[in-house]
Steps between C-alpha positions, in 0.01 A plus 500: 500500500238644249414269185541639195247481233502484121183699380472521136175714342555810672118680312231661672444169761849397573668843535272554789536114680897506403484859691311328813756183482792754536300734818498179670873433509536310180777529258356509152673450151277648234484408160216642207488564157404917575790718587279726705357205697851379576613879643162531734627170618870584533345835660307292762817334586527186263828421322433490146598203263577461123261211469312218688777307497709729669253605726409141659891387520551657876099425593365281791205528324358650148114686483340537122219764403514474098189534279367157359602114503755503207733758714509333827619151313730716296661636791529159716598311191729726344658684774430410890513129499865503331592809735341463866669344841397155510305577834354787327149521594273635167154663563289595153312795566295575163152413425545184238330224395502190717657273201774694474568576860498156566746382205715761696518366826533133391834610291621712770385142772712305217789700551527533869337842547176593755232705337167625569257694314347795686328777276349797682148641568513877567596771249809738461326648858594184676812423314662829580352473870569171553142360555488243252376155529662242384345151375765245546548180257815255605592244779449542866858584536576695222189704647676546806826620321278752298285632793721748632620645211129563352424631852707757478310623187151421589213467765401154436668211381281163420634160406209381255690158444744328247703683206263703296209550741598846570413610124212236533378729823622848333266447176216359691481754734566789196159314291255538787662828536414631159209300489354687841641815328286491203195450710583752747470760175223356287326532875583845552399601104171327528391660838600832370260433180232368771547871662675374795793726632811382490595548881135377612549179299873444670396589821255220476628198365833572642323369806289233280575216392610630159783660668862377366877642547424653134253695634622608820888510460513586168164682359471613111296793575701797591410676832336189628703282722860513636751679244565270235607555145138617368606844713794557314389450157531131529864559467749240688387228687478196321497472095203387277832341297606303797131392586454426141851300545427269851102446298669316204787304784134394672340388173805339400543328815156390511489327154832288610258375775188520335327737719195662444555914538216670340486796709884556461472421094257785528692716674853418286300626222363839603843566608643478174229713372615758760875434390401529138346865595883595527414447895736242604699729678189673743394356819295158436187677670471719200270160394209752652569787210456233232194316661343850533609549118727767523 
């Protein structure tokens, strides 16, 4: 018999994984604030629900993609922990800081529940194609609850350790990726000013040892590269606002531990000069327009 899953935060990521939970013989019970998110669900073959509450009463197990910290402890605290099966397994989805997701996962311990953390790398692309990877924060055997069910939305799933060192992973990871991003344009603006061509200069380092998934997967000059946002106006892909977002989750994280993250401090703030542009809603490798002082 097919588990049935509670997935509340049906936006632009978990409309697409809730689709890929239900293609691989789930049954899903969808619950978000947008009516039109709710229908694509119901469309895709979800049952629709009033509320969280409602929606994680019948679930074996209850999936979260909401926007920041203070909605996934709403949710738990307000509505799943009262409302979920006692075996009920809960996996947290969003990007949020590690304090928080932690608090979580100690309150849902303390009242009998399983949890993990497992945020996603991979944009609406992945989410909708179900090629995410997911960075996994809980115990071994909550893990090996969670594992199937994130399978079924994603390529890769990686246990990084105990509760919270999924986010811990996710925000890492997301630093050196804007970090690397920001060099990969001031690179490409400078060697244009130097009178190097664009395609010359990729063809070269991307073989060098300059070379870097920013660069290669993902360049900021259009034309150049594999298609990436920067062909298409640098419209979809992934959001100078949520860049700008998982930057300040890094720098908060790092001043709890008293890390040292210049490169990512730098890198928080030309993203919020970007976002202040009225940008935060353009690809993140728009970075090169700004650096080249458009």
């Amino acid at each position: 018999m097919s588990q049935t899953i509670a997935f509340i935060g049906l936006g632009n990521m978990g409309g697409g994984m809730a689709a890929n939970l239900l293609k691989n013989g789930f049954a899903v019970r969808a619950f978000d604030l947008s009516e039109e998110a709710l229908a694509k669900a119901a469309e895709a073959g979800a049952v629709r629900c009033a509320s969280a509450a409602e929606a994680v009463t019948a679930a074996d197990a209850v999936v979260t993609m909401l926007p920041a910290g203070k909605h996934v402890e709403g949710v738990y605290q307000g509505e799943v922990f009262g409302a979920a099966k006692a075996d009920a397994l809960l996996l947290d989805c969003s990007t949020i800081d590690v304090a928080t997701a932690r608090r979580v996962e100690e309150a849902a311990v303390a009242k009998g529940f399983e949890m993990v953390d497992a945020p996603v790398s991979g944009g609406i692309a992945a989410a909708n194609g179900g090629t995410l990877t997911f960075m996994v924060g809980g115990t071994e055997q909550a893990f090996g609850r969670a594992r199937p069910i994130l399978s079924a939305m994603g390529k890769a799933v990686i246990h990084a350790g105990g509760a919270g060192n999924g986010q811990a992973a996710k925000i890492c990871n997301n630093m050196l990726l804007g970090a690397t991003m920001v060099a990969t344009c001031e690179t490409f603006a400078m060697a244009k000013k130097l009178g190097l061509d664009p395609q010359t200069f990729y063809d070269i380092s991307s073989v060098s040892s300059g070379q870097s998934w920013s660069m290669t997967s993902y360049c900021p000059v259009p034309g150049v590269g594999p298609q990436s946002p920067s062909d298409n106006g640098y419209q979809g892909g992934f959001a100078v606002g949520l860049m700008l977002k998982d930057l300040k989750l890094a720098s908060e994280a790092a001043a709890l531990v008293g890390a040292s993250v210049p490169m990512g401090n730098a890198a928080e703030s030309l993203y919020q000069l970007l976002a202040n542009r009225g940008e935060a809603g353009r690809d993140f490798s728009l970075m090169i327009e700004m650096l080249e002082g458009k």
